[in-house]
N, CA, C and O atoms as a DFTB+ gen file, in Angstrom:
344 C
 N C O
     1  1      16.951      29.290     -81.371
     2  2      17.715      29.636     -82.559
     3  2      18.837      30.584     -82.147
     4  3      18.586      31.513     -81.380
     5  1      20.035      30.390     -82.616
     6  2      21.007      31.165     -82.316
     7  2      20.967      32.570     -82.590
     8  3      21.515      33.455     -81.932
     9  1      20.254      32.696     -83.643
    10  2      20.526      34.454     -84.006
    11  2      18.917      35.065     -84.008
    12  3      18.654      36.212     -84.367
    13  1      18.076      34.246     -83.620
    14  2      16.802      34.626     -83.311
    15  2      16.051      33.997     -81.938
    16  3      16.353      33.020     -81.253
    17  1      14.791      35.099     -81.808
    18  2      14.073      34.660     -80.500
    19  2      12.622      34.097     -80.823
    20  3      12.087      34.414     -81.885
    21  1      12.186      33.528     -80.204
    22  2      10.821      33.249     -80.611
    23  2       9.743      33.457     -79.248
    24  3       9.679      32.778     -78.223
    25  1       9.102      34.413     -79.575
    26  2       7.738      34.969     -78.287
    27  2       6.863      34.133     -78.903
    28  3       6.768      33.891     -80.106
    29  1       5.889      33.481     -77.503
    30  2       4.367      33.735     -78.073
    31  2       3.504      34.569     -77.194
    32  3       3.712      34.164     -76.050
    33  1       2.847      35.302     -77.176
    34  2       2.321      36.276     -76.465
    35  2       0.912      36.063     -76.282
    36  3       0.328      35.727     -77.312
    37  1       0.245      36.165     -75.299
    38  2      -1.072      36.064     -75.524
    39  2      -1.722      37.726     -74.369
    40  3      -1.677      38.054     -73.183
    41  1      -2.093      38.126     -75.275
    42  2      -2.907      39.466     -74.647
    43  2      -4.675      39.223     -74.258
    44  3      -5.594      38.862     -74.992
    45  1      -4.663      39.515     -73.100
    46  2      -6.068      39.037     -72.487
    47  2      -6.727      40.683     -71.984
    48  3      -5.971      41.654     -71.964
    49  1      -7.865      40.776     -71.690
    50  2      -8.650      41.812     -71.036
    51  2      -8.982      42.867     -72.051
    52  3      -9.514      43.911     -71.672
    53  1      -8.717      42.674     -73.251
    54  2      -9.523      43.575     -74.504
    55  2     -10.792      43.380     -74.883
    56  3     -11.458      42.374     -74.637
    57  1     -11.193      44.492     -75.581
    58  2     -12.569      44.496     -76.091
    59  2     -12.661      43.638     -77.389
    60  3     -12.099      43.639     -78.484
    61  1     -13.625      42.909     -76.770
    62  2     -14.067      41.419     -78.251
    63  2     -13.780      42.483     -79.600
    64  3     -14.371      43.563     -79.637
    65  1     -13.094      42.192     -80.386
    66  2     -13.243      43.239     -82.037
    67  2     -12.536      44.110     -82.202
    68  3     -12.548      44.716     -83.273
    69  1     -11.846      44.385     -81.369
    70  2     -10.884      45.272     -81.034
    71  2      -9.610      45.051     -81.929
    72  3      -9.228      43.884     -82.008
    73  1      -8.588      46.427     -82.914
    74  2      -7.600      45.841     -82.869
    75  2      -6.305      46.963     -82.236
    76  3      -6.354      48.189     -82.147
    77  1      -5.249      46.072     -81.881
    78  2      -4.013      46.512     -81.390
    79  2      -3.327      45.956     -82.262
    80  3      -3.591      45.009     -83.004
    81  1      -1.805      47.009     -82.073
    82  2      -0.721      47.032     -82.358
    83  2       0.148      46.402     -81.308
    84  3      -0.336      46.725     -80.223
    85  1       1.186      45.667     -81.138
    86  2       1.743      45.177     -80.051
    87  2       3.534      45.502     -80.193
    88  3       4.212      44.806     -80.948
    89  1       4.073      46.485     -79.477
    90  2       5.525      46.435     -79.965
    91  2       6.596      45.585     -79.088
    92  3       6.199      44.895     -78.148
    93  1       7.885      45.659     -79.413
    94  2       8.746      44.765     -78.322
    95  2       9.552      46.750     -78.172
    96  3       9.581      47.587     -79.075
    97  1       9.933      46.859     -77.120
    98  2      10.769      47.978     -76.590
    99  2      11.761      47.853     -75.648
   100  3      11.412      46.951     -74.886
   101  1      12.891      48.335     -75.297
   102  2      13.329      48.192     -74.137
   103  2      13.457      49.480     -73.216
   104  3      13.708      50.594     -73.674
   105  1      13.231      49.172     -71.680
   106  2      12.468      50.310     -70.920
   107  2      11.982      49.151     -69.974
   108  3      12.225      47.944     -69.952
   109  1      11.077      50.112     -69.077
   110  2      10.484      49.272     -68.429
   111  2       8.859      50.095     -68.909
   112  3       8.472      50.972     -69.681
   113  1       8.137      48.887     -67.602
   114  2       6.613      49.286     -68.341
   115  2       5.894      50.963     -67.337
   116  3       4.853      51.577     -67.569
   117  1       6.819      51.203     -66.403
   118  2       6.587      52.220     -65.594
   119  2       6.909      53.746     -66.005
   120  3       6.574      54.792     -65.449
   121  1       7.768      53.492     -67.313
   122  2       8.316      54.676     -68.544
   123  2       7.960      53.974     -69.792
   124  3       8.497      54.609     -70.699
   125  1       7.313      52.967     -70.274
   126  2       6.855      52.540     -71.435
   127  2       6.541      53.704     -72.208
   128  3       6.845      53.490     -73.381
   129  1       5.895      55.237     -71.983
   130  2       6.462      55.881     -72.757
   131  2       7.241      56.780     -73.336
   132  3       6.975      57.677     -74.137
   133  1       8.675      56.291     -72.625
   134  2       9.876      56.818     -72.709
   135  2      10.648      55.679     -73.563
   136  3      11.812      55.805     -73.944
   137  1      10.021      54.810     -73.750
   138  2      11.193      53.520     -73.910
   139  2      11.714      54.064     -75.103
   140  3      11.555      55.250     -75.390
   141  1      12.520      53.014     -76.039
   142  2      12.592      52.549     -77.148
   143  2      12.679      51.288     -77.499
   144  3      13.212      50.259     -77.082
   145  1      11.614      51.838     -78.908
   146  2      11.037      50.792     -79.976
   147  2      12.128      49.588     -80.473
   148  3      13.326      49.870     -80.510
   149  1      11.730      48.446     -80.793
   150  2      12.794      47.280     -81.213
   151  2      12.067      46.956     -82.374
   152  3      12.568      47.000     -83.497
   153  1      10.897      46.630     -82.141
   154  2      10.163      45.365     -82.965
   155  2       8.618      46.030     -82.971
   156  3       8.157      46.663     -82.021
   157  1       7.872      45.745     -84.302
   158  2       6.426      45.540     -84.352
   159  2       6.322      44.183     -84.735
   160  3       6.542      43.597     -85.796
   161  1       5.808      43.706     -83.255
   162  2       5.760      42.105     -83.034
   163  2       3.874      41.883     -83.351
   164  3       3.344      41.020     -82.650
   165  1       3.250      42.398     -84.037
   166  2       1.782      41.774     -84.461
   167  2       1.055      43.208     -84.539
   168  3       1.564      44.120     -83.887
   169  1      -0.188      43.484     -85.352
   170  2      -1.149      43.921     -85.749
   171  2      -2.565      43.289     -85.671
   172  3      -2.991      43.078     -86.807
   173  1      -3.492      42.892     -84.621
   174  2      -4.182      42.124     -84.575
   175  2      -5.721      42.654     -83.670
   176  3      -5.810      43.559     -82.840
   177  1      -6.712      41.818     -84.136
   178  2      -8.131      41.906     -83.448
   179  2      -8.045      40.823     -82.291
   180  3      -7.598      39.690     -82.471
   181  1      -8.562      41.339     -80.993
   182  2      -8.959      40.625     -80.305
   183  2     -10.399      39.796     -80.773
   184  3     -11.410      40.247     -81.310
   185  1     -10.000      38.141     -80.263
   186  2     -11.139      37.357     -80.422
   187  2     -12.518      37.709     -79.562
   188  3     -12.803      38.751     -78.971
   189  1     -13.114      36.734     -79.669
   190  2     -14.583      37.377     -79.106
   191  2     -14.566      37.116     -77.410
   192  3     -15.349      37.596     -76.589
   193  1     -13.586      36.334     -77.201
   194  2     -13.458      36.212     -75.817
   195  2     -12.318      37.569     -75.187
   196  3     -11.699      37.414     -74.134
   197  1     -12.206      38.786     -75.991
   198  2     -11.261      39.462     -75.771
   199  2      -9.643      38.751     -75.635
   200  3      -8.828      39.435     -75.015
   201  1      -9.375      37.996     -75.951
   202  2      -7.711      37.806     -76.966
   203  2      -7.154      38.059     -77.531
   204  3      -7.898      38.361     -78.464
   205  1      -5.997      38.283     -77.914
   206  2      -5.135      38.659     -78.685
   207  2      -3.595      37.463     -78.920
   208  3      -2.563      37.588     -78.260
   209  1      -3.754      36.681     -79.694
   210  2      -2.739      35.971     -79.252
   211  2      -1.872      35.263     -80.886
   212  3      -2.285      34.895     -81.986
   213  1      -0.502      35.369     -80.211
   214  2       0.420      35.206     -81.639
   215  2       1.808      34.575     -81.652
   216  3       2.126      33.876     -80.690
   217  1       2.659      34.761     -82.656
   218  2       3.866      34.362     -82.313
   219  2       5.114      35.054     -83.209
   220  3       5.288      34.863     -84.413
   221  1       5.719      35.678     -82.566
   222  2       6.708      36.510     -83.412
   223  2       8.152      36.088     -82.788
   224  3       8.488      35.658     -81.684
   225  1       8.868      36.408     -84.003
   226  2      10.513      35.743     -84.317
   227  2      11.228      36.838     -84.434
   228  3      11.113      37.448     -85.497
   229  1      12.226      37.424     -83.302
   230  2      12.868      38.639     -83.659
   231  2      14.271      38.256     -83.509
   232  3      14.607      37.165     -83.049
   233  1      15.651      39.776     -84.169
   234  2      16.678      39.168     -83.722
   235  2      16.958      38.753     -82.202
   236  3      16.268      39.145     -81.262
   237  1      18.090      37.888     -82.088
   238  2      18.531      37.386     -80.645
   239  2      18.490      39.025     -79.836
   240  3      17.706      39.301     -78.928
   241  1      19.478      39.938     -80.389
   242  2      19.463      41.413     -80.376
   243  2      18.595      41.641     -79.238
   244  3      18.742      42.058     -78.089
   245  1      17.849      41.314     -79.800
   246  2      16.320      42.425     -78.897
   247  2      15.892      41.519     -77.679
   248  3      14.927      41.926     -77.033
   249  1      16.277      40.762     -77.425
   250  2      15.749      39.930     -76.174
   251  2      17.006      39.641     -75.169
   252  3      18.148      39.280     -75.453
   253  1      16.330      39.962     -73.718
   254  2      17.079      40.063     -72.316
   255  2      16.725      41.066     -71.896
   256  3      15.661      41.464     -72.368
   257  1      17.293      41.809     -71.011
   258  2      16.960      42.364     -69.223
   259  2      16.474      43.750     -70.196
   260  3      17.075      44.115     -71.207
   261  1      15.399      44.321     -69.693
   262  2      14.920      45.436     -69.583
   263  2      13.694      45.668     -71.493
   264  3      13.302      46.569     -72.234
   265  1      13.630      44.371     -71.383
   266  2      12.780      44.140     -72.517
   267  2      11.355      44.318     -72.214
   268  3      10.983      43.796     -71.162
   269  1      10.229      45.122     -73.110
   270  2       9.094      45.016     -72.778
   271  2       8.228      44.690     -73.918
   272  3       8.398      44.614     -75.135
   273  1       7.071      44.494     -72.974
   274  2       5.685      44.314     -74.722
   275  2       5.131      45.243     -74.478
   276  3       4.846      45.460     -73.301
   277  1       4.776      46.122     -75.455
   278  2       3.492      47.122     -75.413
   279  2       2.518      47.258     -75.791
   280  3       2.738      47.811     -76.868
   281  1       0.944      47.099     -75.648
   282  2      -0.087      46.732     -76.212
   283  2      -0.324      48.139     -75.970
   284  3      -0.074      48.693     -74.900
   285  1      -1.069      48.996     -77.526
   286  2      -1.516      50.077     -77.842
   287  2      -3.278      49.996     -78.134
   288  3      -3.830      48.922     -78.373
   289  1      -3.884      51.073     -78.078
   290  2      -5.277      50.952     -77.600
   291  2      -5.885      50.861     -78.731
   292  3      -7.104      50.994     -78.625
   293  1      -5.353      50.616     -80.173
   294  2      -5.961      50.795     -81.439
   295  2      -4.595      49.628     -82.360
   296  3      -3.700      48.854     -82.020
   297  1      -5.188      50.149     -83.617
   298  2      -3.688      49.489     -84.766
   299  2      -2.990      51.166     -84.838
   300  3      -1.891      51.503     -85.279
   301  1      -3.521      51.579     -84.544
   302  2      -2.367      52.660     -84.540
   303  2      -1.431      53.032     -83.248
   304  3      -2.062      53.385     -82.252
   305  1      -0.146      52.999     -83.152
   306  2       0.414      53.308     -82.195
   307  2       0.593      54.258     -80.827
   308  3       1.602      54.252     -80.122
   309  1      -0.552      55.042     -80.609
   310  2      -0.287      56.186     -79.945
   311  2      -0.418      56.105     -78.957
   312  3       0.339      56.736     -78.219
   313  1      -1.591      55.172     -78.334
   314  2      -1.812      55.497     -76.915
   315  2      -2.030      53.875     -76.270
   316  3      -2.875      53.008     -76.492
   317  1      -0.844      53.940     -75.380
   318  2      -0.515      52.415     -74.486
   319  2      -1.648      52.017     -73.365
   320  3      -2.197      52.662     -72.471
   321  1      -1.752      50.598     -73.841
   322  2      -3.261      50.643     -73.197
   323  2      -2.738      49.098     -71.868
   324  3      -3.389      48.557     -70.974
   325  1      -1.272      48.875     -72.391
   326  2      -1.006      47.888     -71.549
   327  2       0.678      47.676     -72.042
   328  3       1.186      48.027     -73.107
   329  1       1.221      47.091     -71.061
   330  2       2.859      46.561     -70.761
   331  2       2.891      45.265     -69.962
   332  3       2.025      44.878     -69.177
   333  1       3.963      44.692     -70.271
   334  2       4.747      43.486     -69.796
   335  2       6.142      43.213     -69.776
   336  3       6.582      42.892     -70.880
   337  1       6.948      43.244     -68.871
   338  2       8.231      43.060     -68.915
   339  2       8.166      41.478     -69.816
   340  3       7.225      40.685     -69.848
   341  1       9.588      41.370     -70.538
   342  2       9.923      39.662     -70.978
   343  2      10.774      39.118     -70.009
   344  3      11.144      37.948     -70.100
């Protein structure tokens, strides 16, 4: 889409029941918490196989070089429990 992006993300190695917050930032994942915030790309429980998996549509904006995902250790944002460059 021209003025939008489309992720699908799949987050692996969580606790079955678990939920996270997942943001899009740009930064890298070695200062992930220095970055800045773009997007809250999902709110979600990992499945019982520990998964997390979705699909979010952001502006074009927010996607290219120095883009990251941030998986937080709860639904609340505070403490980064994982990163991924896009």
């Amino acid at each position: 889409m021209a003025d939008r992006v489309h992720y699908h993300v799949v987050v692996t190695g969580l606790v079955p029941g678990s939920a996270h917050t997942v943001h899009d930032h740009v930064g890298s994942c070695g200062g992930a918490n220095l970055s800045r915030h773009l997007s809250v790309l999902a709110t979600g429980v990992a499945n019982g196989a520990g998964s997390l998996t979705f699909d979010a549509t952001v502006p074009a904006f927010e996607f290219g070089s120095g883009r990251i995902v941030i998986v937080y250790d709860s639904a609340r944002p505070v403490l980064i429990t994982g990163c991924a460059a896009l």
